[in-house]
N, CA, C and O atoms as a GROMACS GRO file, in nm:
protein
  420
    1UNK      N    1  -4.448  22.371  11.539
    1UNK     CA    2  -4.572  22.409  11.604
    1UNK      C    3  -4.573  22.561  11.621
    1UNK      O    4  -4.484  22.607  11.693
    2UNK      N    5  -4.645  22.632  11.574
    2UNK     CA    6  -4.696  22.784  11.572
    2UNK      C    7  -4.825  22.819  11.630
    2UNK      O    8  -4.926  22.759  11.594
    3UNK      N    9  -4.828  22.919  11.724
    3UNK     CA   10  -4.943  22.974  11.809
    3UNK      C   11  -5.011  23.042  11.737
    3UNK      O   12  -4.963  23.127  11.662
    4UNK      N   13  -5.163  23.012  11.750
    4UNK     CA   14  -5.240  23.112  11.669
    4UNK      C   15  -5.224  23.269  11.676
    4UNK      O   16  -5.255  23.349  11.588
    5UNK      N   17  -5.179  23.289  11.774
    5UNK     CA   18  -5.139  23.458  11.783
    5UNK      C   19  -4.997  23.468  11.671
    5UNK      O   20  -4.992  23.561  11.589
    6UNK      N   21  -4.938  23.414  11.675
    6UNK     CA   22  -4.805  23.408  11.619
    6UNK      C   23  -4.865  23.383  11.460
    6UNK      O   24  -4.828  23.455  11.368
    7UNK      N   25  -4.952  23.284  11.443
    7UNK     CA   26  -5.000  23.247  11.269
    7UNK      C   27  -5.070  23.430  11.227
    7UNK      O   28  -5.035  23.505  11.136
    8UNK      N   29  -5.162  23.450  11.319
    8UNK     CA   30  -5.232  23.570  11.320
    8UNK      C   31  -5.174  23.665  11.272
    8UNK      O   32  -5.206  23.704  11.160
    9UNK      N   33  -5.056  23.737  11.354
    9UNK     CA   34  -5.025  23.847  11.348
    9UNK      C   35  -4.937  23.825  11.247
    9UNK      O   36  -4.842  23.903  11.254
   10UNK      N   37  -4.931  23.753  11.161
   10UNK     CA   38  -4.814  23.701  11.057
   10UNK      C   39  -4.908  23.758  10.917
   10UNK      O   40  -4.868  23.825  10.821
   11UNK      N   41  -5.062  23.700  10.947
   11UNK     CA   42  -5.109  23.720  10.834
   11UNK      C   43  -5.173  23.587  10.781
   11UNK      O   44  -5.255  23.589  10.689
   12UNK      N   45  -5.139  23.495  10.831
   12UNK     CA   46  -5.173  23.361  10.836
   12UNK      C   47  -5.326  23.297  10.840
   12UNK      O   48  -5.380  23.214  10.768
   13UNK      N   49  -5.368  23.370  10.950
   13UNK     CA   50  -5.502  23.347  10.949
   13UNK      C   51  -5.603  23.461  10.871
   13UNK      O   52  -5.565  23.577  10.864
   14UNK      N   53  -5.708  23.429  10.824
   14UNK     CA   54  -5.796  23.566  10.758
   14UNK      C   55  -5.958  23.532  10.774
   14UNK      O   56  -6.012  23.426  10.743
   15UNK      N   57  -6.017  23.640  10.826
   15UNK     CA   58  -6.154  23.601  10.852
   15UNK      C   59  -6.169  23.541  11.045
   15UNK      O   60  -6.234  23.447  11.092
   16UNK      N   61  -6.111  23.606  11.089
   16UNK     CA   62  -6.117  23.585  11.211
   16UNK      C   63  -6.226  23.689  11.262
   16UNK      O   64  -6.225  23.803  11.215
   17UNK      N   65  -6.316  23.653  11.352
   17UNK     CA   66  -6.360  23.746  11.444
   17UNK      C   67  -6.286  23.835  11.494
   17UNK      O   68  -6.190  23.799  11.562
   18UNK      N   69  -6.314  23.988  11.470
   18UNK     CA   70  -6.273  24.108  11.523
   18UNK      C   71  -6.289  24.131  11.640
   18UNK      O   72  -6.188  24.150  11.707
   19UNK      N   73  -6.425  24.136  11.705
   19UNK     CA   74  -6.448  24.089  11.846
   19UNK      C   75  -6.338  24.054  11.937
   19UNK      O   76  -6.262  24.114  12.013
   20UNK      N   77  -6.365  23.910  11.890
   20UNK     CA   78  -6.218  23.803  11.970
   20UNK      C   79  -6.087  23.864  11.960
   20UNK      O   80  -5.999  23.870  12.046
   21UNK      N   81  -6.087  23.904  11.852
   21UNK     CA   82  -5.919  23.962  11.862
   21UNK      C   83  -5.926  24.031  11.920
   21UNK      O   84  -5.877  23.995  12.027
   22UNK      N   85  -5.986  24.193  11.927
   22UNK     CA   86  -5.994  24.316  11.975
   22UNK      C   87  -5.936  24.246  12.164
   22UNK      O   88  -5.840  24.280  12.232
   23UNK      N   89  -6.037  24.149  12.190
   23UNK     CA   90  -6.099  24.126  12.355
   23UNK      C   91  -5.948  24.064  12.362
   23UNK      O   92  -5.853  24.124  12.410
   24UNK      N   93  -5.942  23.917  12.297
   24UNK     CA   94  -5.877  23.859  12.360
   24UNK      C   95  -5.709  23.845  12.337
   24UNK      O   96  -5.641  23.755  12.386
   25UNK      N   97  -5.660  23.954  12.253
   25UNK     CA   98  -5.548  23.997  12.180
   25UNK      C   99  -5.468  24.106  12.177
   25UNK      O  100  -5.378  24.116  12.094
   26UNK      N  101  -5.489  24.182  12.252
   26UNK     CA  102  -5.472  24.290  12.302
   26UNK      C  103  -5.350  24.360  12.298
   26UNK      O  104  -5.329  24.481  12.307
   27UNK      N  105  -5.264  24.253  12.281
   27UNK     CA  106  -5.113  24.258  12.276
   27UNK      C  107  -5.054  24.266  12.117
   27UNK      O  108  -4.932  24.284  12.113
   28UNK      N  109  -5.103  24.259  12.024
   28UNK     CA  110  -5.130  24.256  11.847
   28UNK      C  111  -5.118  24.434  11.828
   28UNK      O  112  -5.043  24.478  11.741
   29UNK      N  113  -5.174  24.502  11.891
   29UNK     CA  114  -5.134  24.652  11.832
   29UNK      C  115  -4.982  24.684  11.902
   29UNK      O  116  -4.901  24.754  11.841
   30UNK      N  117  -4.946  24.617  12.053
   30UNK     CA  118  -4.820  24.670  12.098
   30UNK      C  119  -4.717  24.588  12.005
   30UNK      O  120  -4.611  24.633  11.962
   31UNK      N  121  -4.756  24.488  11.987
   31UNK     CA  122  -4.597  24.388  11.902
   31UNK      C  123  -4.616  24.492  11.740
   31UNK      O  124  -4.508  24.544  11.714
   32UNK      N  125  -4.689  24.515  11.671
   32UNK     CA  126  -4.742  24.574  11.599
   32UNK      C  127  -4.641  24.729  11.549
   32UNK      O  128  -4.594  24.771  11.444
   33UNK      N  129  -4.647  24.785  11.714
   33UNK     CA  130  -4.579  24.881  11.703
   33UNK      C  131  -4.461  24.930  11.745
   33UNK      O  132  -4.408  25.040  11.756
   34UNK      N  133  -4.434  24.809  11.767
   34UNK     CA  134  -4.265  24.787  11.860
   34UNK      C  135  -4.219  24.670  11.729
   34UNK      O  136  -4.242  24.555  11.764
   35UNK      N  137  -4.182  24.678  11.640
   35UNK     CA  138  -4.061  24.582  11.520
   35UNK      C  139  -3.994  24.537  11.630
   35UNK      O  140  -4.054  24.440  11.676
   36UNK      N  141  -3.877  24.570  11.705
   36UNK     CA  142  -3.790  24.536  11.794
   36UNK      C  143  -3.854  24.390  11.880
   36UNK      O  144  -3.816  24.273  11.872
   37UNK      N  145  -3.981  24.463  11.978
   37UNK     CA  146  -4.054  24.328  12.027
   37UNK      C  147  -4.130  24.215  11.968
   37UNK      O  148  -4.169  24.106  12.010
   38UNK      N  149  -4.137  24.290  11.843
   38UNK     CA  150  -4.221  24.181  11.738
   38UNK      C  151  -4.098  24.068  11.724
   38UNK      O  152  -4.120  23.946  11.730
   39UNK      N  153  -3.988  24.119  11.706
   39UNK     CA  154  -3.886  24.092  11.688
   39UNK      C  155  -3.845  23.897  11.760
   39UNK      O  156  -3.828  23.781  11.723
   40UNK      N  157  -3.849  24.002  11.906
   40UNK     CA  158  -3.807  23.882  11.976
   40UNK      C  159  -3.968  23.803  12.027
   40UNK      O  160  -3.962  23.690  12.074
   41UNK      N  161  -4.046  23.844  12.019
   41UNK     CA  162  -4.176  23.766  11.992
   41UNK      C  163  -4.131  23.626  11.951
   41UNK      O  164  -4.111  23.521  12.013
   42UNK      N  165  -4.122  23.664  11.818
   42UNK     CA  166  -4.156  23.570  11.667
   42UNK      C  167  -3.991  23.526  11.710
   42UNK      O  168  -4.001  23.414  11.660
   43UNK      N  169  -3.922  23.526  11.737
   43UNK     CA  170  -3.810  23.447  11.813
   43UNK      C  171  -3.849  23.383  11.883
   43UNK      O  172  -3.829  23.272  11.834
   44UNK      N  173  -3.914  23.366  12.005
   44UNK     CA  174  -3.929  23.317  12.081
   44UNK      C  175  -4.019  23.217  12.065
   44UNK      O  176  -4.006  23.114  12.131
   45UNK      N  177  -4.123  23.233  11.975
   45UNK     CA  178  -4.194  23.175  11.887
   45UNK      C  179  -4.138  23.058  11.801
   45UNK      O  180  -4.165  22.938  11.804
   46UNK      N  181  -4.072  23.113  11.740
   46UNK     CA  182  -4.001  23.029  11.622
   46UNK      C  183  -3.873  22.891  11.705
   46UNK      O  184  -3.840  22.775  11.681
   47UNK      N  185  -3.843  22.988  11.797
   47UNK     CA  186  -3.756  22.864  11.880
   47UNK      C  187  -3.823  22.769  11.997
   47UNK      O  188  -3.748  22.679  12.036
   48UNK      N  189  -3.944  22.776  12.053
   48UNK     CA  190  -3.990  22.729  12.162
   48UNK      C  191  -3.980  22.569  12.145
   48UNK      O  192  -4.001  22.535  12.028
   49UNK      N  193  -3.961  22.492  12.210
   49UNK     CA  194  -4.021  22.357  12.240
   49UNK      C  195  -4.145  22.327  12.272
   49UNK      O  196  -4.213  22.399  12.345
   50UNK      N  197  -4.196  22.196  12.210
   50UNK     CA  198  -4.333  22.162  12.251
   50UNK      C  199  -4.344  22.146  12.443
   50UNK      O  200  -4.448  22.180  12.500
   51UNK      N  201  -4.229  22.095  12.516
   51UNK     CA  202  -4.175  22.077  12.611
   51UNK      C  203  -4.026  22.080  12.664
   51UNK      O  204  -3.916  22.097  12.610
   52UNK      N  205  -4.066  22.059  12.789
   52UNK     CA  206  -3.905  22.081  12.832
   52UNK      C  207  -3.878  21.958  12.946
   52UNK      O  208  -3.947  21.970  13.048
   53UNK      N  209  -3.785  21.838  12.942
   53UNK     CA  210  -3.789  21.747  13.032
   53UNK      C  211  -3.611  21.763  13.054
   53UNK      O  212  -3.510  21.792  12.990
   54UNK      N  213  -3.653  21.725  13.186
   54UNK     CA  214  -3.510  21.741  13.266
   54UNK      C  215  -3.540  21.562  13.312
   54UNK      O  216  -3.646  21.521  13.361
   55UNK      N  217  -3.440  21.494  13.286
   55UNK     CA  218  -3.462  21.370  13.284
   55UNK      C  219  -3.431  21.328  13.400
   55UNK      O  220  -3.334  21.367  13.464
   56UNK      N  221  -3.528  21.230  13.442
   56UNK     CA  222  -3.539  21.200  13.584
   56UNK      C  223  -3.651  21.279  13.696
   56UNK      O  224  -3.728  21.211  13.763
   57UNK      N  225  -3.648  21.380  13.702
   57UNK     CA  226  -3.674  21.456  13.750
   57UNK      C  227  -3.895  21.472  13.672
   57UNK      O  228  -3.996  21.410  13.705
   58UNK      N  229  -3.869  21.597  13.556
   58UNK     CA  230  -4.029  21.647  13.545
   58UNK      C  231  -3.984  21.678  13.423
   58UNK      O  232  -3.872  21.699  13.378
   59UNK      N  233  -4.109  21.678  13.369
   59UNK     CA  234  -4.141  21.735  13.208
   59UNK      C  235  -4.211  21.882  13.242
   59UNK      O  236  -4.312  21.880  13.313
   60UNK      N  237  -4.163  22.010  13.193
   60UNK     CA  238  -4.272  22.136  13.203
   60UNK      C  239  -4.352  22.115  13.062
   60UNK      O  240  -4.300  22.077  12.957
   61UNK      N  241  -4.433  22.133  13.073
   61UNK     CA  242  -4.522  22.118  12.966
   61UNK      C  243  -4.605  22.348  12.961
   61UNK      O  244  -4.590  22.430  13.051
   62UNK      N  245  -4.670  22.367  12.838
   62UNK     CA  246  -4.763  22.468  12.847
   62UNK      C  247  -4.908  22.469  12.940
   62UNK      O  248  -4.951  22.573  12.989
   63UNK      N  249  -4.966  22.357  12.953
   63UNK     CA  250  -5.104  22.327  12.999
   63UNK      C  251  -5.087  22.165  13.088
   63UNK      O  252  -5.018  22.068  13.056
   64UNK      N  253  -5.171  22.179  13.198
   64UNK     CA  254  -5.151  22.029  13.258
   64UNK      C  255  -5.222  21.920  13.153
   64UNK      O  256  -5.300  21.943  13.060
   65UNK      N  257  -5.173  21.803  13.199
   65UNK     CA  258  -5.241  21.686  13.076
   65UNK      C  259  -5.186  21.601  13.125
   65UNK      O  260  -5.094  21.606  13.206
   66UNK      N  261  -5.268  21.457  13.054
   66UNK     CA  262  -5.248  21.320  13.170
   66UNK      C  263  -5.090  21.290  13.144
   66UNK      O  264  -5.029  21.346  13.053
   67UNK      N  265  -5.030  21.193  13.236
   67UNK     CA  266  -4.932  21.166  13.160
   67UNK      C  267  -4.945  21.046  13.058
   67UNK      O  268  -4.853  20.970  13.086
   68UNK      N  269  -4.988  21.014  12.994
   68UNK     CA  270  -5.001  20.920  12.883
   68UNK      C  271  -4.915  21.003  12.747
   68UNK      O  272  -4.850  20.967  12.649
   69UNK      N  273  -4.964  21.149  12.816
   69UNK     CA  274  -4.967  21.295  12.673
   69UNK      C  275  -4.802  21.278  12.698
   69UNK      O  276  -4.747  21.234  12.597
   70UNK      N  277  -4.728  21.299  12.790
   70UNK     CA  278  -4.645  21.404  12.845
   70UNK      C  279  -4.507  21.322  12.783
   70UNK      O  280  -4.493  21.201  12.799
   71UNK      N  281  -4.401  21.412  12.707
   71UNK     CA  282  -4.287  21.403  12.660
   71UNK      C  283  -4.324  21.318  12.503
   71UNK      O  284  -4.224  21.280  12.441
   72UNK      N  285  -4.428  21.297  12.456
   72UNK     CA  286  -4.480  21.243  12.318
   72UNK      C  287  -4.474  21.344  12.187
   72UNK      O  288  -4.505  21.459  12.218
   73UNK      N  289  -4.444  21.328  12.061
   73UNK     CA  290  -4.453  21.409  11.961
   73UNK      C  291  -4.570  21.372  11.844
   73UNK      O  292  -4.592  21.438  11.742
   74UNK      N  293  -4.627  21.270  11.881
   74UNK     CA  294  -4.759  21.268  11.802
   74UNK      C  295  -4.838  21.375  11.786
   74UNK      O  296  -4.836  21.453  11.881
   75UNK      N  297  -4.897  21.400  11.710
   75UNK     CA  298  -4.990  21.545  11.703
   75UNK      C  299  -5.075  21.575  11.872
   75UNK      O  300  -5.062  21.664  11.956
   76UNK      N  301  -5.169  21.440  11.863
   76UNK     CA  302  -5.245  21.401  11.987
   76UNK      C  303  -5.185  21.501  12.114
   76UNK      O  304  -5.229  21.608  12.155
   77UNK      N  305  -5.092  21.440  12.149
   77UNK     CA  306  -5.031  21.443  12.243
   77UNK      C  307  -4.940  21.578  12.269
   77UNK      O  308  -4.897  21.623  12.375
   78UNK      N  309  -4.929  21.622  12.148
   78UNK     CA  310  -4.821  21.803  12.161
   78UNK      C  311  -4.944  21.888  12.154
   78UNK      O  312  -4.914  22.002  12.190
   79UNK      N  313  -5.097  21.878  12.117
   79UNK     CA  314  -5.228  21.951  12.142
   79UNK      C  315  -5.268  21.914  12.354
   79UNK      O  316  -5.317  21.995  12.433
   80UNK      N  317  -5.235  21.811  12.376
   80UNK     CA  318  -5.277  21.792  12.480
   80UNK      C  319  -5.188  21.867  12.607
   80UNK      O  320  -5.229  21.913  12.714
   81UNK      N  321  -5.055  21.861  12.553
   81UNK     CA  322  -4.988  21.922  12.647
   81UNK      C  323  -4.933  22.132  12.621
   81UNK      O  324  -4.864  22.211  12.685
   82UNK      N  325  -5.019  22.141  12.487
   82UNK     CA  326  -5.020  22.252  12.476
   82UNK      C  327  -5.172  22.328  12.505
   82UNK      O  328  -5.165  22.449  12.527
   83UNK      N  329  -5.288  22.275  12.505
   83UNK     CA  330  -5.407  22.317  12.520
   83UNK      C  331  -5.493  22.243  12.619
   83UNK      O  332  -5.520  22.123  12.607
   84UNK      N  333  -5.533  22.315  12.712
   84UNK     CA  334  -5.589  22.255  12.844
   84UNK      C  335  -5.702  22.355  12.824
   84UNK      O  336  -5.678  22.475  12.814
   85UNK      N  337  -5.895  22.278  12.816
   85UNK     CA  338  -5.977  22.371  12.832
   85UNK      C  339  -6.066  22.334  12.936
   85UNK      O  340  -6.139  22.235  12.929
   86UNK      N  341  -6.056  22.450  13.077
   86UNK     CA  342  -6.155  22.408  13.134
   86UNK      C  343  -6.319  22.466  13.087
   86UNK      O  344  -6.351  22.562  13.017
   87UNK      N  345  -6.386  22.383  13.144
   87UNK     CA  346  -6.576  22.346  13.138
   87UNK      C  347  -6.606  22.447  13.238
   87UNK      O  348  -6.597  22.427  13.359
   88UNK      N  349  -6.650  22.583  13.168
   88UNK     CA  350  -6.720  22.706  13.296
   88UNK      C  351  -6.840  22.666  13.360
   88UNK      O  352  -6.898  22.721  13.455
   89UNK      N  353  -6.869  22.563  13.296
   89UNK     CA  354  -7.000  22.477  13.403
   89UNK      C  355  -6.972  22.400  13.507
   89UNK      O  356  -7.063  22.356  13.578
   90UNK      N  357  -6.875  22.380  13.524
   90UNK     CA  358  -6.842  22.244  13.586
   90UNK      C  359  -6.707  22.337  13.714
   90UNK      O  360  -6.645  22.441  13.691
   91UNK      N  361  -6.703  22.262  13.820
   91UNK     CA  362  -6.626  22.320  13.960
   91UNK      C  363  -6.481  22.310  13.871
   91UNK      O  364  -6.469  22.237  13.772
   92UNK      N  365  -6.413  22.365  13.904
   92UNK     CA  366  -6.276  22.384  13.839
   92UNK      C  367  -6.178  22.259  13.873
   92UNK      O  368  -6.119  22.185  13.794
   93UNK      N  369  -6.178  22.258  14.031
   93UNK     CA  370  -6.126  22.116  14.120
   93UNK      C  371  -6.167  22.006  14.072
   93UNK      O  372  -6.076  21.924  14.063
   94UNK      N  373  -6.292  21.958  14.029
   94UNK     CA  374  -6.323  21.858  13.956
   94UNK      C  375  -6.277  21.806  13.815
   94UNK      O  376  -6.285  21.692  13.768
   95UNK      N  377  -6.225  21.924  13.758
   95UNK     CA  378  -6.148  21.915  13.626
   95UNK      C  379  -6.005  21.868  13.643
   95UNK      O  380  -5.960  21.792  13.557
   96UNK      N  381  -5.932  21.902  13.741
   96UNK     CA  382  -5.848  21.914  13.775
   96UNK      C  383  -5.770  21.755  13.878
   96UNK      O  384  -5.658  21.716  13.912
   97UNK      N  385  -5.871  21.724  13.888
   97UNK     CA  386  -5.873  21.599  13.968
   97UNK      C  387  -5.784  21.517  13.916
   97UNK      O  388  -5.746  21.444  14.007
   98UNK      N  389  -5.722  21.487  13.801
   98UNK     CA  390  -5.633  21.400  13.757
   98UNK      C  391  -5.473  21.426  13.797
   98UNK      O  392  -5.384  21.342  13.816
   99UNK      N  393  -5.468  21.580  13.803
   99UNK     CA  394  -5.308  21.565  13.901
   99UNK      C  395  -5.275  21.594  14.003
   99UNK      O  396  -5.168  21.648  14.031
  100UNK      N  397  -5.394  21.553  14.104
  100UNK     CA  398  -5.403  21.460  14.237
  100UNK      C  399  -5.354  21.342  14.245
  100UNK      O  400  -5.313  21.300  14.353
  101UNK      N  401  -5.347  21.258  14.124
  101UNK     CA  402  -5.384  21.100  14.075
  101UNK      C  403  -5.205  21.095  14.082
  101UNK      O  404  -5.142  21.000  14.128
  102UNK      N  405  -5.145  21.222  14.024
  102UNK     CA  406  -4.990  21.217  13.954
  102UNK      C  407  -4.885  21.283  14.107
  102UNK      O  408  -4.765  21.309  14.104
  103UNK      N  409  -4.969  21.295  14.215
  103UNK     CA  410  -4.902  21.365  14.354
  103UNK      C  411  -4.920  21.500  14.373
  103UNK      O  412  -4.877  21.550  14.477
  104UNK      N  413  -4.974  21.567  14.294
  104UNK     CA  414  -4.936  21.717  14.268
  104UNK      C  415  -5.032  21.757  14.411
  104UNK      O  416  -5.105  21.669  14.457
  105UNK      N  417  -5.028  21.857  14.459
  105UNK     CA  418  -5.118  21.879  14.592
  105UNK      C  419  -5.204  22.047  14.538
  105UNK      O  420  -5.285  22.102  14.613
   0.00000   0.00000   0.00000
């Protein structure tokens, strides 16, 4: 599994909005100009886990997601616990309402 910033700055992706990058990427000219941090970037990158479960205990995941998702390697399920989008229309708490359901306060 590879992050679109990570596919990006590789060269991977082409035809991306300039815009979006410029705004939301900001960090692409400093890795850019630091080899060294690019370095351990794309390390950190290249080694990450989809998750991390300490057994018994909790799964850390990147993004909250039901647990149906949580400790699974199906595609489904490593998008769910890596990408969480909230609805700017909608109250944030209301999105969020499902890990109330799991104890979380």
């Amino acid at each position: 599994m590879k992050v679109l910033f990570y596919k990006y700055i590789r060269g991977e992706i082409k035809g991306a909005n300039q815009k979006i990058v410029d705004t939301y990427f900001d960090s692409i000219p400093v890795l850019k100009a630091n080899p060294e941090l690019l370095q351990k970037f794309n390390f950190l990158v290249e080694h990450a886990r989809p998750f991390y479960e300490l057994k018994g205990c909790f799964i850390a995941t990147h993004a909250p997601c039901k647990n149906k998702y949580l400790g699974k390697l199906d595609e489904k399920s490593l998008r769910k616990m890596r990408n969480f989008h909230l609805n700017r229309d909608m109250p944030t708490q209301e999105q969020l309402l499902f890990l109330k359901k799991r104890g979380f306060k």
